[in-house]
RODO-2510 file (C-alpha; in nm, 4 decimals, decimal comma):
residues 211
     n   res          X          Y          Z
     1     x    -1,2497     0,2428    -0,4708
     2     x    -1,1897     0,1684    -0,0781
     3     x    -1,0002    -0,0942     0,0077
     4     x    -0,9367    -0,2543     0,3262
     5     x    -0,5858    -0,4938     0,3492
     6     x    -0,6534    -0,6880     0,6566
     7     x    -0,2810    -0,8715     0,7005
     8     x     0,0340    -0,7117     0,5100
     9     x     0,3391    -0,8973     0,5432
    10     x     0,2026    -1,1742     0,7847
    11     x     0,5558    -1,3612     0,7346
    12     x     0,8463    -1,0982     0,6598
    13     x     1,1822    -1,1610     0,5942
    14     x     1,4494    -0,8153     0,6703
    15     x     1,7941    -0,7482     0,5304
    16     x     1,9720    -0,4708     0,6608
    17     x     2,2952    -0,3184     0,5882
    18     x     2,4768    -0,0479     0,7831
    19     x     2,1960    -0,0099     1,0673
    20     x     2,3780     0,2761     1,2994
    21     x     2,1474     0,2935     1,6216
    22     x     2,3026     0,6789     1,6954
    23     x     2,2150     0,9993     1,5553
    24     x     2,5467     1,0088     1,3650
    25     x     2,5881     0,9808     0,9988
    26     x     2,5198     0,6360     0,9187
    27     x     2,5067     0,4053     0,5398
    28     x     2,2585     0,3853     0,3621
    29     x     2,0008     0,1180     0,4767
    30     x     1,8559    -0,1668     0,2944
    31     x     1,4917    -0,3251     0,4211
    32     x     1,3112    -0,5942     0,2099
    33     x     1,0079    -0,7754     0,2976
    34     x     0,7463    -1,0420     0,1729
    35     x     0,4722    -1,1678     0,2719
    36     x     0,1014    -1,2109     0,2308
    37     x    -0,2683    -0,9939     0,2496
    38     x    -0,6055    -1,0705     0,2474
    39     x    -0,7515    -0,7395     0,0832
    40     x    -1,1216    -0,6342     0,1227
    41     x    -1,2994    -0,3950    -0,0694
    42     x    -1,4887    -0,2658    -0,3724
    43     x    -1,3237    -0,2022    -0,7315
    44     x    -1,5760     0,0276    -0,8407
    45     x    -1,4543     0,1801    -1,1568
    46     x    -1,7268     0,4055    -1,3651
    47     x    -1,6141     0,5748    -1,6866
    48     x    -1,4980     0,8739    -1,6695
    49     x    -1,6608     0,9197    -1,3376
    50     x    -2,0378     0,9158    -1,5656
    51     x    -2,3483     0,7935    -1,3492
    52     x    -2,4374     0,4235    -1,4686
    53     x    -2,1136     0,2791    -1,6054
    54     x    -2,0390     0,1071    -1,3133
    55     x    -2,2572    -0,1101    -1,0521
    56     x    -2,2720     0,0876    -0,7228
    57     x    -2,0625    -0,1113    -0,4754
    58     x    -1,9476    -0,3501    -0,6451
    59     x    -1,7750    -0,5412    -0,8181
    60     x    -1,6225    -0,6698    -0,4924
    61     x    -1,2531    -0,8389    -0,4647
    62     x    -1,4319    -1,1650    -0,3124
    63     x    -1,6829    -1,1310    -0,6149
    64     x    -1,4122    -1,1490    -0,8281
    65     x    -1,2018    -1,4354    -0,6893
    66     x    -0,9115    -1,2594    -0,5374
    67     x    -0,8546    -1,3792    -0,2539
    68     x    -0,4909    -1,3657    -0,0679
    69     x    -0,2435    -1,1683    -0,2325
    70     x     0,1305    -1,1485    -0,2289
    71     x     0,3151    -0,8283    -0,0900
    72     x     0,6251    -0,7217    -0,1548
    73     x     0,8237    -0,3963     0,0618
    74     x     1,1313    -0,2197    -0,0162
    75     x     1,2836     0,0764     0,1722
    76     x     1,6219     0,2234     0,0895
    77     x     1,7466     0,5198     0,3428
    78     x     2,0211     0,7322     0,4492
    79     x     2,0790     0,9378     0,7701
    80     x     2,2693     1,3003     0,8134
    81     x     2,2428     1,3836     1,1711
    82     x     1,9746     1,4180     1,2833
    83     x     1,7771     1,3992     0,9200
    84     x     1,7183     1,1308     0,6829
    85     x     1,5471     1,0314     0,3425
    86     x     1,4099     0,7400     0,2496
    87     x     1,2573     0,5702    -0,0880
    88     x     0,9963     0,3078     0,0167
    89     x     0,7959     0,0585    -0,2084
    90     x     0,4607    -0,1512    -0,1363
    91     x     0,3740    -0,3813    -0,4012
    92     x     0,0903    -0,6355    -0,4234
    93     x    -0,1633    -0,7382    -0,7067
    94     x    -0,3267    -1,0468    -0,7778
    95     x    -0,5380    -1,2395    -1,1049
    96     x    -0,8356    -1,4922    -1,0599
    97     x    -1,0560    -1,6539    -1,2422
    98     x    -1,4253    -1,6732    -1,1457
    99     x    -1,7626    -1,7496    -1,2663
   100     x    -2,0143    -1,4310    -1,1638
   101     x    -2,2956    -1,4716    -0,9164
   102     x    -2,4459    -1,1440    -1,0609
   103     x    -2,4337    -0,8886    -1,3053
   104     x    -2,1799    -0,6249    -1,2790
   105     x    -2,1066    -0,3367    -1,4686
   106     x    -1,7417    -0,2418    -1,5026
   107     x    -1,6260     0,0874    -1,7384
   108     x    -1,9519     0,0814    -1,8864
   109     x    -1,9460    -0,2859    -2,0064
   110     x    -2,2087    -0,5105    -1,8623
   111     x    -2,1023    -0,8776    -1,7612
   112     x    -2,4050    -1,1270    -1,6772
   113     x    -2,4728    -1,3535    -1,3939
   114     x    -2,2720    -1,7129    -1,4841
   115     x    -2,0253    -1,5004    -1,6866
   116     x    -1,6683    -1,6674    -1,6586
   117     x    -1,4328    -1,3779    -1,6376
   118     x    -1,0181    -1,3219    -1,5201
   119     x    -0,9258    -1,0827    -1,2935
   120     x    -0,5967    -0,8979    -1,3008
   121     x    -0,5235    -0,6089    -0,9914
   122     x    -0,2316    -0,4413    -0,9268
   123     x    -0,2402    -0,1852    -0,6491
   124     x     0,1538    -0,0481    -0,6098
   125     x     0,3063     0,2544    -0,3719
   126     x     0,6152     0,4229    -0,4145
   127     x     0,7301     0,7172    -0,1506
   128     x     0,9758     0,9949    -0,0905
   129     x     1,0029     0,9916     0,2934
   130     x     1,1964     1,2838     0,4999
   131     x     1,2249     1,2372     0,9011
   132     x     1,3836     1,4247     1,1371
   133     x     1,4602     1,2498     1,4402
   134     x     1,5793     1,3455     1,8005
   135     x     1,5859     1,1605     2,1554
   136     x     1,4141     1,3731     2,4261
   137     x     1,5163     1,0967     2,6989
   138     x     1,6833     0,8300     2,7540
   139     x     1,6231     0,5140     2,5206
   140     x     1,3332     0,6604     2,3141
   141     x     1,3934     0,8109     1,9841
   142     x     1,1020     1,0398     1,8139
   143     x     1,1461     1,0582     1,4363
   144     x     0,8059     1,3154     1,2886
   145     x     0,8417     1,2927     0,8895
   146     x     0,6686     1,3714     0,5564
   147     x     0,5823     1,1642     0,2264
   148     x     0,5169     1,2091    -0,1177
   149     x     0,3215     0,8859    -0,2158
   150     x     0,2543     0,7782    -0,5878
   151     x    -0,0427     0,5171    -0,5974
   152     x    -0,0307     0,2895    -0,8993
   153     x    -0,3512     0,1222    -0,9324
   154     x    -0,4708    -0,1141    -1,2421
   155     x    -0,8151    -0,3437    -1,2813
   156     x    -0,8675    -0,5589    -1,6052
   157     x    -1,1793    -0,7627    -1,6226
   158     x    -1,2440    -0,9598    -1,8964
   159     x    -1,4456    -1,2232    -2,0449
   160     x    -1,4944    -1,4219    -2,4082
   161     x    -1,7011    -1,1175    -2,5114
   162     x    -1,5786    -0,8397    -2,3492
   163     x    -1,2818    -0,6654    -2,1798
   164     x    -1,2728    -0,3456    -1,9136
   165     x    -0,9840    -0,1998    -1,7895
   166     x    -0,8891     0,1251    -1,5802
   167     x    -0,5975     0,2298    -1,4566
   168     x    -0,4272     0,5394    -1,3011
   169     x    -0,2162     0,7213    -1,0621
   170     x    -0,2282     0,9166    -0,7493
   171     x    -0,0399     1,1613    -0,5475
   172     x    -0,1318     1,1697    -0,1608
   173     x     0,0890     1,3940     0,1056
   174     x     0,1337     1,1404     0,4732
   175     x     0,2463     1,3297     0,7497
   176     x     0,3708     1,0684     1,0217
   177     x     0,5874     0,9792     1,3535
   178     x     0,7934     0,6901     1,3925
   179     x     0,8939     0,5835     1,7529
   180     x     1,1639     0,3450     1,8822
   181     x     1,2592     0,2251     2,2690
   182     x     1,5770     0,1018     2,2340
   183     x     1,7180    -0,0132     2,6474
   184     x     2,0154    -0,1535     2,4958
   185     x     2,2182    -0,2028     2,1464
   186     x     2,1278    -0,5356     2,0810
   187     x     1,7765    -0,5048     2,0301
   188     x     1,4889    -0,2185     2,0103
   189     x     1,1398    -0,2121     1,9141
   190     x     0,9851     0,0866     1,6719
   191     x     0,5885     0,1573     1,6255
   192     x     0,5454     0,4196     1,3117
   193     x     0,1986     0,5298     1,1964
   194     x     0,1842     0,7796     0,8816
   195     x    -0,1724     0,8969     0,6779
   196     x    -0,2732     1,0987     0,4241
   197     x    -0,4062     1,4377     0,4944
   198     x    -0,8053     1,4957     0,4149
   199     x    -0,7438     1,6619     0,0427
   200     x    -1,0030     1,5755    -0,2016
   201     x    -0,8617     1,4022    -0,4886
   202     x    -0,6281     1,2149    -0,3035
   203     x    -0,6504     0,8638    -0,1897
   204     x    -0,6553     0,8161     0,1517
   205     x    -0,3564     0,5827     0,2604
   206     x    -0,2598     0,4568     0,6506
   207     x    -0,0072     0,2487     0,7520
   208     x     0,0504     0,1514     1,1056
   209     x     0,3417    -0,0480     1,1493
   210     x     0,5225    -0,2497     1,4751
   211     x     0,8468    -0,4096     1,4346
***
């Protein structure tokens, strides 16, 4: 099930509370952000993994109708020192309606070509992050860290006649480094990039992120 999200949070809004920019002991943080996506990808889903219950490479999120998508971001965190731990959220999904240019076979039932089906996807992340963070010079602050991520996904297809749905969840481990250049307090710009390591059997996540 790859899937490719071309723009996350295009337009963001941020709320912070207690943002400390030293190494101290600072509040707990508060981020929220929306904004928008325009997902790629394939939501192949066979049954039970069995050879011919779903279409190979497709069906396809444009196939299906869904198009841009809503995002939604939470992070809640709190610094001791030099360490800190963080709860983050992703959330995005979508629902369409569309009539089928071609047969596709979804959990082993088979929809036909000028089929009018809805689409409902949900594809949600929750993480436990830990960084520990240091400055080795001047105005640049180097924060390595480690999280536990809990994929959420969900695909229901249905039509008059017939109805497939899968869902589960995933755990994936994301080592990652945040970096901020900070020249002064009143403003400072951070670059973080955090993946999942190559296990099989967990889904491969990346986020690179500029703010």
């Amino acid at each position: 099930m790859p899937i490719t999200i071309k723009q996350v949070l295009a337009v963001s809004a941020l709320l912070s509370l207690g943002v400390c920019p030293s190494l101290q002991a600072a509040p707990w943080q508060l981020d929220l952000a929306a904004g928008s996506a325009r997902p790629s990808g394939v939501l192949q889903t066979p049954a039970g993994g069995q050879p011919g219950t779903a279409t190979p490479g497709h069906p396809t999120l444009d196939e299906l109708g869904l198009g841009t998508t809503p995002v939604y971001a939470l992070g809640l965190s709190r610094r001791w020192g030099r360490h800190s731990l963080a709860l983050t959220g992703h959330m995005m999904g979508s629902s369409a309606s569309q009539v089928l240019a071609n047969p596709v076979t979804i959990q082993a039932q088979h929809f036909s070509a000028g089929e009018q089906v809805h689409s409902d996807y949900r594809l949600n992340r929750y993480g436990v992050r830990y960084n520990y963070t240091w400055q080795p010079v001047t105005d640049w602050t180097l924060s390595p860290g480690m999280e536990i991520t809990l994929m959420d996904f969900s695909l229901k297809v249905s039509s008059s006649q017939r109805v497939a749905h899968r869902s589960y969840h995933k755990v994936s481990a994301r080592p990652g480094l945040t970096v901020t250049y900070q020249p002064s307090r009143s403003w400072a710009v951070t670059g973080s990039a955090y993946s999942s390591l190559p296990v099989t059997g967990q889904p491969n996540i990346t986020d690179v992120n500029l703010t």
